[in-house]
N, C-alpha and C positions, 0 to 999 in steps of 0.2 A: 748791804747791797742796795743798791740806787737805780731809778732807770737815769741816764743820763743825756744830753740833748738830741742824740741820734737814735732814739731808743733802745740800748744794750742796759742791762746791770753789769753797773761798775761798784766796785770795791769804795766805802767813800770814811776816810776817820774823823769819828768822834771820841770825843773827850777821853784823848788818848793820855794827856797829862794825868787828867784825875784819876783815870783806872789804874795807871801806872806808880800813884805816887811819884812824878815829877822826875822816875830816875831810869827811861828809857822803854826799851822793847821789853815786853814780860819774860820770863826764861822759857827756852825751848820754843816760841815763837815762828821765830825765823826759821829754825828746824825743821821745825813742822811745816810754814809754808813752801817751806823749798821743797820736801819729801812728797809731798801730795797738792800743790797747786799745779792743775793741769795744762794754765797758760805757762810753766816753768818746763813740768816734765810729766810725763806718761809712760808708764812700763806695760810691754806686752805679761800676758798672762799665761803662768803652766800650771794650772791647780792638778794635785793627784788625781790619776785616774783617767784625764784627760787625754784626747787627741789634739795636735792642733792643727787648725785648719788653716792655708795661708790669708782667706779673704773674710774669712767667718771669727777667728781667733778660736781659744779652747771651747772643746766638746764633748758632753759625757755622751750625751745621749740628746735626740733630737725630734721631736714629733711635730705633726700639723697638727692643731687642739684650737679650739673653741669652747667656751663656754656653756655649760650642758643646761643651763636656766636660759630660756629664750628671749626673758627681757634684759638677762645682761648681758648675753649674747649682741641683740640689738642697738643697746645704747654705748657698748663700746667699740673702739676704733678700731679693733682690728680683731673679732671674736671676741670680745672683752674677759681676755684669759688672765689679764693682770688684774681686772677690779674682782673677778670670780677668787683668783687667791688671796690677795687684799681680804674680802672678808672672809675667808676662810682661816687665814691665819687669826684674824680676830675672832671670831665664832669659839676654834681650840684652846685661844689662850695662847698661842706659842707667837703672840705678838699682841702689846697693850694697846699699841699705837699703830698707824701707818703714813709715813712721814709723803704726803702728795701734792698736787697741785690743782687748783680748781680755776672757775671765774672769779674773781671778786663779789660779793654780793652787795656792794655799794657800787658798784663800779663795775660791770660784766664784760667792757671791753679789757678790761687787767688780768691777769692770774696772778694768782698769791698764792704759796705757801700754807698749808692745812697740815693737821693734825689729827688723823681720822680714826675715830673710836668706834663708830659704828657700820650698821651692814649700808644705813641711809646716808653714812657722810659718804662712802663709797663709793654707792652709784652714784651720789649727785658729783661725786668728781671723776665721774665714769669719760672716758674719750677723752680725744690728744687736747693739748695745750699750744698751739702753732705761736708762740709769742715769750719773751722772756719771763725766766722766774728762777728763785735761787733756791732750791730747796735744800741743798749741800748748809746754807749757811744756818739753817734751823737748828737751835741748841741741843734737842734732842736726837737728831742724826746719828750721835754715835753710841744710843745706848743699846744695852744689850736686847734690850726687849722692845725693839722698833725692828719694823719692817719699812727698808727705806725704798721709795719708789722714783728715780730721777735719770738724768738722760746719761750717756755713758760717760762723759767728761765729770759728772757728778759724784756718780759709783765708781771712777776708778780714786779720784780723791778720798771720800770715805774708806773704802778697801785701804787706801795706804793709811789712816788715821786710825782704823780701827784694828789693822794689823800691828802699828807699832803701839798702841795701848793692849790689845787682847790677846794678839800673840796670833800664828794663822790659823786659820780656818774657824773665827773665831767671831765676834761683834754682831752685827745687825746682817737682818735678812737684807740682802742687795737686789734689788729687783729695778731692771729697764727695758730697752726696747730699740729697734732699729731707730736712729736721730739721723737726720739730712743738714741738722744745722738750724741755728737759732733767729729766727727774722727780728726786725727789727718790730717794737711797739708799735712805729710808725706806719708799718703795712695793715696792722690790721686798724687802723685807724680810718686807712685811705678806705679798706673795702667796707666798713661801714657808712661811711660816705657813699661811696660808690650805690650803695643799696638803698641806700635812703637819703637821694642826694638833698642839697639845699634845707633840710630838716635837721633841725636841733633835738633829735627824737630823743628818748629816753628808755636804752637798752636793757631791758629784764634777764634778758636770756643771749647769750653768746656762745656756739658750739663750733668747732671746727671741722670738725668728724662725727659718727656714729650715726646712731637711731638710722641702721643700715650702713652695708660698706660697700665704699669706704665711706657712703655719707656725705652731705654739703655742708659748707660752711654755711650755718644758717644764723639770723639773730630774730630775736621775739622783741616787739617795742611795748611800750608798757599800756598800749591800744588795745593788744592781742594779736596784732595783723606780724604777720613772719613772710621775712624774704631770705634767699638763698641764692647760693652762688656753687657748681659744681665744684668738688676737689680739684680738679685737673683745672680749672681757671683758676681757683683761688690759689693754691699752690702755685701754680702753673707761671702765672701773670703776677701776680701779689707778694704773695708771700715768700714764694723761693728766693729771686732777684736781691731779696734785702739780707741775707743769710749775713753776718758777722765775718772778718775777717779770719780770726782763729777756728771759725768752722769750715772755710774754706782749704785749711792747710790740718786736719782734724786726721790722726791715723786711725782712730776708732770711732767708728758710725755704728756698729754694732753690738756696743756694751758686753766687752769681754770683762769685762770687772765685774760684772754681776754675778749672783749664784743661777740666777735666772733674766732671761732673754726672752723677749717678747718681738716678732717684727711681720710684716706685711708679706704674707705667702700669698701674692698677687696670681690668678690665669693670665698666660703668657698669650700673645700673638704669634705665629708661625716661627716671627725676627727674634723672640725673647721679651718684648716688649709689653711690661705688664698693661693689663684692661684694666679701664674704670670704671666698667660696668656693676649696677648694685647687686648686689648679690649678698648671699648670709655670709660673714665675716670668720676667716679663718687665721690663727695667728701659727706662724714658725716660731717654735716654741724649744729653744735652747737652755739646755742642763747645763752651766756651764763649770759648776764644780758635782765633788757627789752629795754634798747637802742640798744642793737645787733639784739634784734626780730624786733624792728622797721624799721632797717636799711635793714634787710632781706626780710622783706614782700615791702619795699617799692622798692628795687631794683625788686622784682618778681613781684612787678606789674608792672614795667619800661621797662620787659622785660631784663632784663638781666641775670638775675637766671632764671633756672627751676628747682622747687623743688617737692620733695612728701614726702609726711610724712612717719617718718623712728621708724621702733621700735629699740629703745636704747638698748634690751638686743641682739637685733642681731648683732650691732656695738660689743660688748664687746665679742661676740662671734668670730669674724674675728679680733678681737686687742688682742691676747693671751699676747705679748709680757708686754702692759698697763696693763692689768689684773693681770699678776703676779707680775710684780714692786709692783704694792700696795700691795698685798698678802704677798710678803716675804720681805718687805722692812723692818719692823722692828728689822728680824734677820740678812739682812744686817749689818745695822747699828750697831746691837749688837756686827760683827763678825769683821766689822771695830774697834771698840773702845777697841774689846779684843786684837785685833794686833796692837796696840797703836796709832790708826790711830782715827783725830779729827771729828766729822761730824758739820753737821748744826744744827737749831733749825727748826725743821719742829711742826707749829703747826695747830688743829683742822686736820690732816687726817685721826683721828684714826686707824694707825697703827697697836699698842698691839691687839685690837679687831678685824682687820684683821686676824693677825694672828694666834691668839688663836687656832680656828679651823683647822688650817693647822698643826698642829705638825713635820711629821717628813717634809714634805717642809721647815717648817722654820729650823731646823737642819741643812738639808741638805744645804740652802742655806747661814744658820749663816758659818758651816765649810767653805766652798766654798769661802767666801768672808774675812773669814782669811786668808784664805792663800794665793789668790793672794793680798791680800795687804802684807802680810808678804817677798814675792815674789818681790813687787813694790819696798820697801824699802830697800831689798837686792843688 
């Protein structure tokens, strides 16, 4: 995986001959990418034990949780409830590795792909990553004794990979988080620009999120001197705008394919309208099979979590942006394939029946999404 001239990671082959021995695809290949490539297909999720929600996908159990250590609480994105498990799982042994992404340490405007063994490679790759990275493509992703951490188009791949090797309820710990979609490298290029115009500076430090929530995108120059940019512009203005086509027509933003779920339990405005005011960082924190409940309750009694129990329609109330993906998603796709544009196979999210009830929303958003694809291709 490549970044490519518009900044996405694309798929790019090497020395396919010589891996091959000169006589084709390797066996089972094709199989396998057709089974879990999530620009091909995506399956909804009914793990035992589960409810399913229509906007939320399966759910064991669900609490608001934060991180009960208050520096990691601070320096992660959203109660930093995943790097809290992250080393918790490594601390027990019930994971060697934790398969994550960080900044690049030659290079801080990048994320790369990590291999975290300890409690310090952890927090240092503590908070979000707003920019591409493959961490699905990482060799070790599907053993048994990894704790994988990537966005939900990541984790529902791996779950098909390691279900047809391990059989269900089986392979690596699944661990993600609400995703809005992947911007381009190129945005966060611009905002460092932006912050440090006309200067060739040389970035030490690049954060998107944390150290407070939701936290500014901040960068540290190799001076010391640090500038920032609020979430809500940097997102807002930058980085949203550049989101990838396939996250644009994306039925999962919520990583139902994980055993666990991490996402942004935002305070609402009067309208529903999350604030981005700083405040201590709380994450909606989804069980989404019963290995994930197990692994929650046992870390909160370990003392690492602090959880309460959270009503799920009030999560969907502060996530508008998830709510309406599934809501208009089916006239998405419609308004893709009428401007000759291919999609995936999305199945079990019932879609159509989403939509039904929404009429002129799905209109509005069938046109909408012809014509910037028609736009795209132009």
């Amino acid at each position: 995986m490549e970044l490519d001239a518009r900044g996405f990671m694309r798929p790019v082959r090497k020395g396919f001959q010589a891996s091959t021995g000169g006589t084709g695809v390797p066996a089972g290949a094709l199989e396998s990418f057709d089974l879990a490539c999530p620009g091909v297909r995506v399956r909804a999720q009914h793990p035992a034990g589960s409810r399913r929600h229509e906007q939320l996908g399966p759910i064991v159990q669900a609490w608001e949780a934060w991180a009960t250590d208050p520096v990691i609480r601070q320096m992660g994105s959203s109660g930093g409830t995943l790097t809290a498990l992250s080393m918790w799982l490594l601390q027990t042994g019930q994971a060697s590795q934790v398969i994550g992404a960080q900044a690049d340490p030659e290079n801080a405007r990048r994320s790369i792909t990590v291999q975290i063994i300890s409690k310090e490679q952890a927090l240092a790759a503590s908070g979000s990553r707003y920019a591409p990275a493959s961490n699905a493509a990482d060799p070790e992703a599907l053993e048994l004794d990894t704790a994988f951490v990537g966005k939900p188009c990541e984790a529902s791949a791996i779950r098909a990979l390691s279900e047809r090797k391990y059989g269900p309820n089986n392979g690596p710990v699944l661990l993600s988080f609400f995703c809005a979609g992947t911007p381009s490298q190129h945005a966060t290029d611009r905002l460092v620009s932006e912050l440090v115009p006309g200067e060739d500076a040389e970035i030490v430090d690049l954060r998107y999120r944390g150290n407070g929530w939701p936290g500014d995108f901040s960068i540290t120059c190799s001076d010391g001197t640090t500038k920032a940019m609020s979430y809500d512009d940097s997102w807002g203005s930058y980085l949203g705008p550049t989101t990838q086509w396939r996250c644009k027509i994306c039925p999962d933003g919520v990583g139902e394919s994980a055993d666990i779920t991490a996402g942004d339990f935002w305070r609402a405005d009067e309208n529903g309208y999350p604030l981005f005011s700083d405040q201590a960082g709380i994450s909606a924190l989804l069980a989404r099979t019963e290995r994930g409940r197990d692994l929650v309750l046992a870390a909160a009694a370990a003392g690492v979590l602090t959880l309460a129990e959270m009503d799920v329609q009030a999560l969907v109330k502060v996530q508008p942006l998830q709510r309406r993906r599934r809501e208009t998603l089916f006239a998405r796709l419609a308004g893709t394939v009428a401007a000759g544009g291919k999609v995936p196979k999305f199945a079990g999210f019932c879609l159509l029946r989403l939509a039904l009830p929404r009429p002129r929303e799905s209109l509005r958003a069938a046109k909408a999404t012809y014509q910037r694809r028609k736009k795209l291709e132009s």
